[in-house]
C-alpha atoms as a printed R data frame, in Angstrom:
    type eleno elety resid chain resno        x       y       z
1   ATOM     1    CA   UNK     A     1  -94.718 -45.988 -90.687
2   ATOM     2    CA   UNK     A     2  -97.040 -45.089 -87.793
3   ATOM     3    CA   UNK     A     3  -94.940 -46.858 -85.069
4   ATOM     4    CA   UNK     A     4  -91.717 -44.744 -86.560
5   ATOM     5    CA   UNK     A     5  -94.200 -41.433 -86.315
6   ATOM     6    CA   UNK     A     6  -94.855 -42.309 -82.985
7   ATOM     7    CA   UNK     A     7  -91.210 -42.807 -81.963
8   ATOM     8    CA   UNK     A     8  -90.249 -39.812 -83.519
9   ATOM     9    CA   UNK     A     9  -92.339 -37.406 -82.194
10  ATOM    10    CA   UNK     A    10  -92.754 -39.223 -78.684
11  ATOM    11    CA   UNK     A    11  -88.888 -38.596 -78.408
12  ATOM    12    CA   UNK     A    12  -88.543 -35.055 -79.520
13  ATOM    13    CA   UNK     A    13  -91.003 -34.603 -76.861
14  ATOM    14    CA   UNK     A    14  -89.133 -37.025 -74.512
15  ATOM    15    CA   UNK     A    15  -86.074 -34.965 -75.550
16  ATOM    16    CA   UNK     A    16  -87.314 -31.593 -74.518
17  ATOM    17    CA   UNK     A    17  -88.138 -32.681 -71.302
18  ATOM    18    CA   UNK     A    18  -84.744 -34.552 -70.695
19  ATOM    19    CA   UNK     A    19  -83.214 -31.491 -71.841
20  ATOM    20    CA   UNK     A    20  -84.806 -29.856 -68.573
21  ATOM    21    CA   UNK     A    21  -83.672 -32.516 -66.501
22  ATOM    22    CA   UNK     A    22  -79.791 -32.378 -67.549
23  ATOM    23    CA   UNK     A    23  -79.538 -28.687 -68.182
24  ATOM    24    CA   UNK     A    24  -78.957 -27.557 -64.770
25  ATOM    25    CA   UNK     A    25  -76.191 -30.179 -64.066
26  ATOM    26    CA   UNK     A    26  -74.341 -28.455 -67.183
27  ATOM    27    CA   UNK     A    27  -75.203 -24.702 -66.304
28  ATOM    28    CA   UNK     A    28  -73.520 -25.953 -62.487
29  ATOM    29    CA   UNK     A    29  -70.510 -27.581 -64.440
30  ATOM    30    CA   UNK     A    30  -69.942 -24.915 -66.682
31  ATOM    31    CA   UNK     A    31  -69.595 -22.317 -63.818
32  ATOM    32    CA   UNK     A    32  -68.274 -24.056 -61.229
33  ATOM    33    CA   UNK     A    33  -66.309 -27.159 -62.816
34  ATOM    34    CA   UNK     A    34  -67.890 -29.699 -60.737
35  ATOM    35    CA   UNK     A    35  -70.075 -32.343 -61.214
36  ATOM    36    CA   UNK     A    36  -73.112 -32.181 -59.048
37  ATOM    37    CA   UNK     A    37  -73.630 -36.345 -57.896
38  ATOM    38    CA   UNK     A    38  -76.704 -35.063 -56.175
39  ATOM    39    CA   UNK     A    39  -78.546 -33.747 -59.364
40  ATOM    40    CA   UNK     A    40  -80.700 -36.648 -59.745
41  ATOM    41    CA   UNK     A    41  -81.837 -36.112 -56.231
42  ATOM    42    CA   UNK     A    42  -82.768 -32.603 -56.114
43  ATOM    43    CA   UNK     A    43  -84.939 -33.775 -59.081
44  ATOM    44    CA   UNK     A    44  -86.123 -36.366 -57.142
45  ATOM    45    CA   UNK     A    45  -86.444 -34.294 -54.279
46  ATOM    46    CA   UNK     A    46  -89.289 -32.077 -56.914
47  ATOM    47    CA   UNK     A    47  -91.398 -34.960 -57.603
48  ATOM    48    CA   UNK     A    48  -92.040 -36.051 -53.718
49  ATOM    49    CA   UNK     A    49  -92.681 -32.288 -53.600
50  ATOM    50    CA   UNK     A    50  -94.902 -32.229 -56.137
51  ATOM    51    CA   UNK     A    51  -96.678 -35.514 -54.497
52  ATOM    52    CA   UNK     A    52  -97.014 -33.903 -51.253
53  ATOM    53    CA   UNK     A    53  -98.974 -30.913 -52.706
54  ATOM    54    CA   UNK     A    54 -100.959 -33.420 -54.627
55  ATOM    55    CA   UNK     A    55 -101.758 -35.908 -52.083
56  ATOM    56    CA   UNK     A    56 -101.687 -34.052 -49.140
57  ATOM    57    CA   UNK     A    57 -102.605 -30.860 -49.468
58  ATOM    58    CA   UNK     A    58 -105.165 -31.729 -52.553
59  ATOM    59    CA   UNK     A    59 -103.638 -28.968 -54.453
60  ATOM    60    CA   UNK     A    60 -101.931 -29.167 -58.259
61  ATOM    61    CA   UNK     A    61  -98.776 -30.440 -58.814
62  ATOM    62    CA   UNK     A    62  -98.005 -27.609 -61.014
63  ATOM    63    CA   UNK     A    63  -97.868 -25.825 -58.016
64  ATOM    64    CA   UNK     A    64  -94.580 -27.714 -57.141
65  ATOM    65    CA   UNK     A    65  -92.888 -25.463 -59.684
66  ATOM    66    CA   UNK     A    66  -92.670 -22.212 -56.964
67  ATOM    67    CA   UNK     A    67  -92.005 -24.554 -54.567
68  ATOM    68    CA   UNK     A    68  -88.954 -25.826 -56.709
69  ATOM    69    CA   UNK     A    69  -87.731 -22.487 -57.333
70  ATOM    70    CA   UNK     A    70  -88.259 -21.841 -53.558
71  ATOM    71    CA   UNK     A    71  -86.311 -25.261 -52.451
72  ATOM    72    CA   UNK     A    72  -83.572 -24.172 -55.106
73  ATOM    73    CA   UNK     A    73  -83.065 -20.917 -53.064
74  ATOM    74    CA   UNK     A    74  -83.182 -21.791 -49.390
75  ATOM    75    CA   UNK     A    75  -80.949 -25.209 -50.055
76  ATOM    76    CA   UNK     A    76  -78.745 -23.818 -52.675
77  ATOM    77    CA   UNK     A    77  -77.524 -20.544 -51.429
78  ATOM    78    CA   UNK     A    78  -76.117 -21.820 -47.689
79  ATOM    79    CA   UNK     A    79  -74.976 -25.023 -49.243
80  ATOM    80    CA   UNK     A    80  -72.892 -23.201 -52.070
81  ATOM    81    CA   UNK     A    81  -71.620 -20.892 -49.392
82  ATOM    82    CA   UNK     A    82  -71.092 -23.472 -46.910
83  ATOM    83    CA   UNK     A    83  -68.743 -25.817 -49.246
84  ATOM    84    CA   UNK     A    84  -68.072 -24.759 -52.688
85  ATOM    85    CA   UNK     A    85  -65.640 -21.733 -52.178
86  ATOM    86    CA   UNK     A    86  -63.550 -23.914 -49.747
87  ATOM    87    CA   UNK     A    87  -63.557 -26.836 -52.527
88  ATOM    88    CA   UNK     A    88  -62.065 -24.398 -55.084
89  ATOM    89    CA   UNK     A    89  -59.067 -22.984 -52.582
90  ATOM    90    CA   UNK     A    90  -58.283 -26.979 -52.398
91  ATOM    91    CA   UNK     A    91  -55.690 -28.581 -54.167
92  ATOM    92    CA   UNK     A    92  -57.824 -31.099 -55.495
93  ATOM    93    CA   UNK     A    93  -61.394 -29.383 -56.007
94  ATOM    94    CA   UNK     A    94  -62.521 -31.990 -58.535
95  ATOM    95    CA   UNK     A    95  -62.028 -35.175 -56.877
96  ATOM    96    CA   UNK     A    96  -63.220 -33.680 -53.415
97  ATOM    97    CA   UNK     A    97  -66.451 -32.225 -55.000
98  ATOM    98    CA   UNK     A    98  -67.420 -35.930 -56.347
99  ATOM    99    CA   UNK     A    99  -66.836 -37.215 -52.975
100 ATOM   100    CA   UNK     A   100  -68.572 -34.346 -51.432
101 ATOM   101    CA   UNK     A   101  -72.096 -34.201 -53.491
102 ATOM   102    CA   UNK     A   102  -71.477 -38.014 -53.641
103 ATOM   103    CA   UNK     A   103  -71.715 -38.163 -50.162
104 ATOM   104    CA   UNK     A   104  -74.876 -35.415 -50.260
105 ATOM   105    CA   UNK     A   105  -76.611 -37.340 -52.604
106 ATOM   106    CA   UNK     A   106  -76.841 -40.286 -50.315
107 ATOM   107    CA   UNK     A   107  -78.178 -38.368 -47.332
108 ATOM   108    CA   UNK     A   108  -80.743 -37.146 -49.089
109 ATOM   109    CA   UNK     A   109  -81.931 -40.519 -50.600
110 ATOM   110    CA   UNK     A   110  -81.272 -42.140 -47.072
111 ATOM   111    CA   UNK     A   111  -83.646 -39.102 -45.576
112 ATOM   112    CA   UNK     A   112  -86.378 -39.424 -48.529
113 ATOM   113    CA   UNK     A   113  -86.488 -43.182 -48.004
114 ATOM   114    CA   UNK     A   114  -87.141 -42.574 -44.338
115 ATOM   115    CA   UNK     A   115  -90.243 -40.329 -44.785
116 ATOM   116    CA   UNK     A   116  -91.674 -41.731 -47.862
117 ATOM   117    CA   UNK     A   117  -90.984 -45.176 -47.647
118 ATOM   118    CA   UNK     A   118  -89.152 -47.375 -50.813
119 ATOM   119    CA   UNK     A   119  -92.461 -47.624 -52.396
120 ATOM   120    CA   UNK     A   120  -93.135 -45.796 -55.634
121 ATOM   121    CA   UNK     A   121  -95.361 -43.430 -56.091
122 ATOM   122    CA   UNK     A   122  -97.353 -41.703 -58.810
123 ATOM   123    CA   UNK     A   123  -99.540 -38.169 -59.712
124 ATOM   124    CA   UNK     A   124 -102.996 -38.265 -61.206
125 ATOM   125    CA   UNK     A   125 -103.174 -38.060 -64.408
126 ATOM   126    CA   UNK     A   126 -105.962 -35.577 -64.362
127 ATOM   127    CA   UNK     A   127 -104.473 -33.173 -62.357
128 ATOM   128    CA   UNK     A   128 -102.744 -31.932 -65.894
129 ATOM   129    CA   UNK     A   129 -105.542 -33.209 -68.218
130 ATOM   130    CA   UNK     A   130 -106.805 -36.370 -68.782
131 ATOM   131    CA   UNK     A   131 -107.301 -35.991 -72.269
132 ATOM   132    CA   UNK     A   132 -104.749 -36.871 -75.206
133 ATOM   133    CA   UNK     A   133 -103.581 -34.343 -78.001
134 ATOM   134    CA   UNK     A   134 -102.302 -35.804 -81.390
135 ATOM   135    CA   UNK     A   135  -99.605 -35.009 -83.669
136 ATOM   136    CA   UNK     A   136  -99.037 -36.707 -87.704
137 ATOM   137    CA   UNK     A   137 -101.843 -39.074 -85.957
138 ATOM   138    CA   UNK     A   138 -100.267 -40.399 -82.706
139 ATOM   139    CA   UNK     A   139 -101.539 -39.446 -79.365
140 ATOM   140    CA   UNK     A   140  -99.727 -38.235 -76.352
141 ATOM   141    CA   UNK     A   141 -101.426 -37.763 -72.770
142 ATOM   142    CA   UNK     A   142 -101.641 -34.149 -71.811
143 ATOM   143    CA   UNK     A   143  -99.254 -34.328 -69.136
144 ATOM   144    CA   UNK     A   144  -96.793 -34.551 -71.865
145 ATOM   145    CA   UNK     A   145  -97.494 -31.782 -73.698
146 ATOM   146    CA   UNK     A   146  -97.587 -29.666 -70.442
147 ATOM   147    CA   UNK     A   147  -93.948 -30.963 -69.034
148 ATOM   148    CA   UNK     A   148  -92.684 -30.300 -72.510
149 ATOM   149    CA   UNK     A   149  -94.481 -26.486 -72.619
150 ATOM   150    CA   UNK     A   150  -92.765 -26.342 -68.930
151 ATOM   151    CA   UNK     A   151  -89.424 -27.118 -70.191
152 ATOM   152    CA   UNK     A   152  -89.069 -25.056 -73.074
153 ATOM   153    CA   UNK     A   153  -90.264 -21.617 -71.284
154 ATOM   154    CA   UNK     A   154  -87.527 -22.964 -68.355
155 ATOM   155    CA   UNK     A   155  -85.237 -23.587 -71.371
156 ATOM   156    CA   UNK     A   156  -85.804 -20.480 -73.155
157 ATOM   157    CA   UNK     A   157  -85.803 -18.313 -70.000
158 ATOM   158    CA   UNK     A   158  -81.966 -19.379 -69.083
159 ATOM   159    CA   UNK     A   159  -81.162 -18.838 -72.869
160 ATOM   160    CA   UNK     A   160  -82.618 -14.884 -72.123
161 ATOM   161    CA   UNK     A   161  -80.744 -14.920 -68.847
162 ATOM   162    CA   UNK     A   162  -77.483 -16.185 -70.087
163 ATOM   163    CA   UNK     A   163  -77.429 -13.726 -73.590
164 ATOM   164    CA   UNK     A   164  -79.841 -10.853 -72.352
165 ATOM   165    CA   UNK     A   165  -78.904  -9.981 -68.733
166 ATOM   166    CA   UNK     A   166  -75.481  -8.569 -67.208
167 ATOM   167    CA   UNK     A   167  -75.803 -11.663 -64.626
168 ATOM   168    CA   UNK     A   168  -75.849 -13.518 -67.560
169 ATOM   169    CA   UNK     A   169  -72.782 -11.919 -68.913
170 ATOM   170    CA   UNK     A   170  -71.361 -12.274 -66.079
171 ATOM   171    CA   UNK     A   171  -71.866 -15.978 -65.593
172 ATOM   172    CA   UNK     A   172  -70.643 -16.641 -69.269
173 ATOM   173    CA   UNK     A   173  -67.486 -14.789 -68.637
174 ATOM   174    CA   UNK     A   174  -66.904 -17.065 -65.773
175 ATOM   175    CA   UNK     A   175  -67.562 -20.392 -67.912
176 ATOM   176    CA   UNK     A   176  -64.837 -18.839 -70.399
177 ATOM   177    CA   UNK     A   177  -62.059 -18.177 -67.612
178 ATOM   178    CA   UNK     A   178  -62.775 -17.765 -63.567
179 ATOM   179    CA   UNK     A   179  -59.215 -16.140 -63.174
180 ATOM   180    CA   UNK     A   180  -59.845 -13.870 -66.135
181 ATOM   181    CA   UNK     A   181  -63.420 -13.150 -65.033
182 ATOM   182    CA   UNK     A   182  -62.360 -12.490 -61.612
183 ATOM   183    CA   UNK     A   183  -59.793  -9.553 -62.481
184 ATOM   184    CA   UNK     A   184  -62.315  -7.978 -64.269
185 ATOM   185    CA   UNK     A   185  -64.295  -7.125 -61.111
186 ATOM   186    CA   UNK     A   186  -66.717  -9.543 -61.243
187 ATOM   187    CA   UNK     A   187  -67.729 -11.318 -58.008
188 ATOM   188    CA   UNK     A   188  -67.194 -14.783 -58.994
189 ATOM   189    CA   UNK     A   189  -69.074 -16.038 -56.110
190 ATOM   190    CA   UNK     A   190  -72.117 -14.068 -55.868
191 ATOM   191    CA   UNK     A   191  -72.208 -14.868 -59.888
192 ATOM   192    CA   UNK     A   192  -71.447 -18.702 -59.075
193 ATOM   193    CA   UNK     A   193  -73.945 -18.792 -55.906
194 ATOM   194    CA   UNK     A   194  -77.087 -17.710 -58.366
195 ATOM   195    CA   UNK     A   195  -76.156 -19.948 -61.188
196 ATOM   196    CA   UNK     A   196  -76.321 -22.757 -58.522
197 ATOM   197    CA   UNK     A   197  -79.308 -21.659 -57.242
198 ATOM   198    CA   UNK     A   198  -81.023 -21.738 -60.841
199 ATOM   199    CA   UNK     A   199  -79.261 -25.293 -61.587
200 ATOM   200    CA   UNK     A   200  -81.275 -26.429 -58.525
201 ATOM   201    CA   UNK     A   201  -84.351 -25.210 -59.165
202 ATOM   202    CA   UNK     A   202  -84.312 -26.874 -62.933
203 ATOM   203    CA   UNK     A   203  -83.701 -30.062 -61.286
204 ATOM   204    CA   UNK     A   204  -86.819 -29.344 -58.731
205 ATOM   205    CA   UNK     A   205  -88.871 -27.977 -62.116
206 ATOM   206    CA   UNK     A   206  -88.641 -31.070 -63.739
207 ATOM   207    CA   UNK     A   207  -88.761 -33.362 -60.730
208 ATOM   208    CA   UNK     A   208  -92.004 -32.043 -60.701
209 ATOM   209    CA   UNK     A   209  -93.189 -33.910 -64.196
210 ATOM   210    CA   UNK     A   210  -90.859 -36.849 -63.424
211 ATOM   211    CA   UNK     A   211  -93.895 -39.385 -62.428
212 ATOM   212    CA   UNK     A   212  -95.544 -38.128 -65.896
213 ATOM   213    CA   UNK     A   213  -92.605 -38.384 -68.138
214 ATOM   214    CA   UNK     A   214  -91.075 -41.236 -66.321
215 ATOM   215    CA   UNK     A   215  -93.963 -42.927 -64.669
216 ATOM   216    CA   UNK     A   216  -93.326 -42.305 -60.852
217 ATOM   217    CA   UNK     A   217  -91.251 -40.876 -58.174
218 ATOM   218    CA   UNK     A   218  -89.546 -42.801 -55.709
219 ATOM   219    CA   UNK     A   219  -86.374 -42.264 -53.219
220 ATOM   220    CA   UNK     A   220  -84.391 -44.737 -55.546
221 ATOM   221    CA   UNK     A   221  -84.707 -42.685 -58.547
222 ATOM   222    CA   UNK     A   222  -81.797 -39.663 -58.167
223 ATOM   223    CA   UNK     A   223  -78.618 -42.084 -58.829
224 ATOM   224    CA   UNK     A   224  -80.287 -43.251 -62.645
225 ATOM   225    CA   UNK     A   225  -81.532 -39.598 -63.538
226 ATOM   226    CA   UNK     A   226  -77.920 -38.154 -62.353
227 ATOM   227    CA   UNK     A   227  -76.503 -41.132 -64.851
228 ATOM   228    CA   UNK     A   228  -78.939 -39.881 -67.539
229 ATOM   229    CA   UNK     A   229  -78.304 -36.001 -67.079
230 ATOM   230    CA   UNK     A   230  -74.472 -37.004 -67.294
231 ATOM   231    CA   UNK     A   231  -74.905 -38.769 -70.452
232 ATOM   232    CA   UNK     A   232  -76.861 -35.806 -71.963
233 ATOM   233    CA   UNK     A   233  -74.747 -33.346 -71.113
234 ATOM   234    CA   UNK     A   234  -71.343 -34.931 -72.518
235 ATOM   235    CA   UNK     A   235  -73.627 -36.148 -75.708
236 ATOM   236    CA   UNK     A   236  -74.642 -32.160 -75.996
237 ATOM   237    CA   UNK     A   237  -71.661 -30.551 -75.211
238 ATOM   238    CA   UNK     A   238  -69.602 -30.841 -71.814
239 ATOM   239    CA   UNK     A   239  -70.056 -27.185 -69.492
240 ATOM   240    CA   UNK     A   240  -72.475 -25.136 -72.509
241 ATOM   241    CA   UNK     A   241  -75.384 -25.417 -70.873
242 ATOM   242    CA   UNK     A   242  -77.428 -25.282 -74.198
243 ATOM   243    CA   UNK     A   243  -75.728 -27.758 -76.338
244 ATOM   244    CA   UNK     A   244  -78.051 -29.781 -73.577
245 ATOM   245    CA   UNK     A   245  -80.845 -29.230 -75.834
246 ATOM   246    CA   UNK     A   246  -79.316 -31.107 -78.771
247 ATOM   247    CA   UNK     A   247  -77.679 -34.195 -76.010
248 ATOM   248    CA   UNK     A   248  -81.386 -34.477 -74.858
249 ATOM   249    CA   UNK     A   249  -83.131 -34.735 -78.261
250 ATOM   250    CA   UNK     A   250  -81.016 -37.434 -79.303
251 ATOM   251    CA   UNK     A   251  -81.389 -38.960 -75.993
252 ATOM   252    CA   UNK     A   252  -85.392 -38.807 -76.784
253 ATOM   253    CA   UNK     A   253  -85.332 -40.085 -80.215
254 ATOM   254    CA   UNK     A   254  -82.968 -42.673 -79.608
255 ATOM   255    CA   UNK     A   255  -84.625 -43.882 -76.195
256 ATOM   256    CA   UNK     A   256  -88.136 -43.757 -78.131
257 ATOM   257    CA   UNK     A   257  -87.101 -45.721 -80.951
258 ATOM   258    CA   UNK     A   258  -85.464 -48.688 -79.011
259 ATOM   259    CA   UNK     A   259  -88.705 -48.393 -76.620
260 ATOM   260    CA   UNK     A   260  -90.553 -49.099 -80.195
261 ATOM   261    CA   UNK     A   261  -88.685 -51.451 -82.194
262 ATOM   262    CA   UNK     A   262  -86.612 -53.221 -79.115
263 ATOM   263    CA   UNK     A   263  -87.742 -52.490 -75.665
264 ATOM   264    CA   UNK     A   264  -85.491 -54.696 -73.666
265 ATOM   265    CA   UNK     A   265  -82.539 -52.920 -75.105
266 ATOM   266    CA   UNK     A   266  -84.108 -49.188 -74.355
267 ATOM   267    CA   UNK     A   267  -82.353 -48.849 -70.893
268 ATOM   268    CA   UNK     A   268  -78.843 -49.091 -72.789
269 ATOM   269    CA   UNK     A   269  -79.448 -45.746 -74.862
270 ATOM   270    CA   UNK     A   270  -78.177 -43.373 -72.580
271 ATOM   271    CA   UNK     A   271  -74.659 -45.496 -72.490
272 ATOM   272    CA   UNK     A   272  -74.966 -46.783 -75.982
273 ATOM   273    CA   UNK     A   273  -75.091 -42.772 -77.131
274 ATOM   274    CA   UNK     A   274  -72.428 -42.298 -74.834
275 ATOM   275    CA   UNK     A   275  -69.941 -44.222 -76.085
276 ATOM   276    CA   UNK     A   276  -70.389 -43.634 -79.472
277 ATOM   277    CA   UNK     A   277  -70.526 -39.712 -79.617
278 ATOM   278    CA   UNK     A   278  -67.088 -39.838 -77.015
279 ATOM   279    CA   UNK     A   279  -65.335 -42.160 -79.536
280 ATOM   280    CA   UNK     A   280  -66.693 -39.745 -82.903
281 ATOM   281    CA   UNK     A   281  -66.545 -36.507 -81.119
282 ATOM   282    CA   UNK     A   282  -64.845 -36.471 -77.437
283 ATOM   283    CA   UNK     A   283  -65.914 -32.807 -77.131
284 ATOM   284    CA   UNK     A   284  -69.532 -33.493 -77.626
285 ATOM   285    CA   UNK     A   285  -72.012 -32.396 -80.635
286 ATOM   286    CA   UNK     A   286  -71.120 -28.446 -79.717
287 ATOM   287    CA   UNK     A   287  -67.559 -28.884 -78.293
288 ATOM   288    CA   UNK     A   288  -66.481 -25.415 -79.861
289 ATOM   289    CA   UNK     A   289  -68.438 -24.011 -77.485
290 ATOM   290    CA   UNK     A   290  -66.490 -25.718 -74.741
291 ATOM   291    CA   UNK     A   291  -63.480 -24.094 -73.077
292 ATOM   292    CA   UNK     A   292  -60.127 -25.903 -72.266
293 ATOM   293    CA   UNK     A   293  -59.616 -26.396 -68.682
């Protein structure tokens, strides 16, 4: 009973946290229907961030988070400019967008590997508390507990901005119908540019707590957590950025039990889950909320 306690609340707060990690890949979907191949390594790109403030410059790698939000701005809003509007005037915007972040994703790994090395590398566990809190009985470091704190304010802050704010309204009319949103006045691409900006700066935010939650940073990392936020996203719901939350507790709960009961198997979840919620339910857990394309 204790080791099913443990897996259980271990992966609803596994969950939360890989809800962070996939949600801005879905917010970037929903708004601009394209995949973002380089998700995993803007997250990646927040953990060497956060070890660079750590290691460096001695300071707390909770610091990385206004750095994130900072490296989400001055990368996201020329690079959105600079590529996405001429993807959607092509005739295939799709298929060019995989090969174009595709292609992204591997200069920034190939640039990473060249400053940092292929080595892996880890935060002090201190530097977020080095004590343990405990819930039904089990323990969980503190680190946890703070990426998981992290990720539901970041959570709950796009939920206000997406059902609270005219931006918001704005950017849900566009993830209903572009065309339709874009006779109403609204300027699709200002709209698009900040949602893309925000997408990126989730993925910085929780590259931040990657070498808690996940053990370490390193320059190889981006391609599995892009894999991972995929998975979540079409487990949650395809392009509604919130059915993320429900993709990434089952991701947690699943990935904790099979680390408990059958550990070899645990790197299978993500594609397991996959599989079987595309074969029950193609649309995903909240496919209503989904539009047709």
């Amino acid at each position: 009973m204790a080791l099913l306690e443990y897996a259980l609340v271990g992966g609803i707060l596994y969950g939360v946290f890989f809800s962070l990690v996939g949600i801005g890949l879905n917010l970037v979907f929903g708004v601009m229907r394209m995949i973002n191949l380089a998700h995993g390594q803007f997250i990646m790109l927040g953990g060497f961030g956060a070890y660079l403030l750590s290691s460096h410059l001695g300071l707390n790698p909770v610091f990385g988070i206004p750095l994130a939000v900072a490296g989400g701005i001055v990368i996201g809003w020329p690079l959105y400019y600079a590529v996405v509007p001429r993807l959607q005037r092509s005739n295939d915007p799709e298929m060019l967008s995989f090969i174009l972040f595709f292609g992204i994703a591997q200069v920034i790994e190939a640039v990473t590997l060249l400053v940092f090395g292929a080595d892996q590398h880890s935060l002090p566990d201190s530097a977020l508390g080095s004590g343990n809190i405990g819930v039904l009985g089990q323990d969980f470091p503190d680190s946890w507990w703070v990426a998981v704190a992290v990720s539901v304010l970041c959570i709950g802050g796009l939920y206000l901005y997406l059902s609270s704010t005219r931006l918001g309204f704005a950017t849900r009319a566009i993830m209903a119908d572009r065309d339709e949103a874009r006779t109403t006045g609204i300027d699709v691409d200002r709209v698009a540019a900040i949602a893309f900006v925000i997408g990126l700066s989730l993925a910085g935010i929780a590259g931040v707590f990657v070498p808690y939650m996940v053990g370490s940073v390193s320059p190889s990392i981006g391609g599995g957590l892009t894999t991972t936020s995929f998975a979540i996203i079409i487990i949650g719901s395809l392009g509604n950025p919130l059915g993320t939350v429900v993709g990434g507790l089952v991701f947690g709960i699943g990935t904790m039990l099979m680390q408990t009961y059958y550990a070899s198997w645990s790197n299978l979840v993500p594609y397991a889950l996959l599989l079987v919620i595309v074969l029950i339910r193609p649309s995903g857990l909240l496919g209503k909320a989904v539009r047709s394309a």
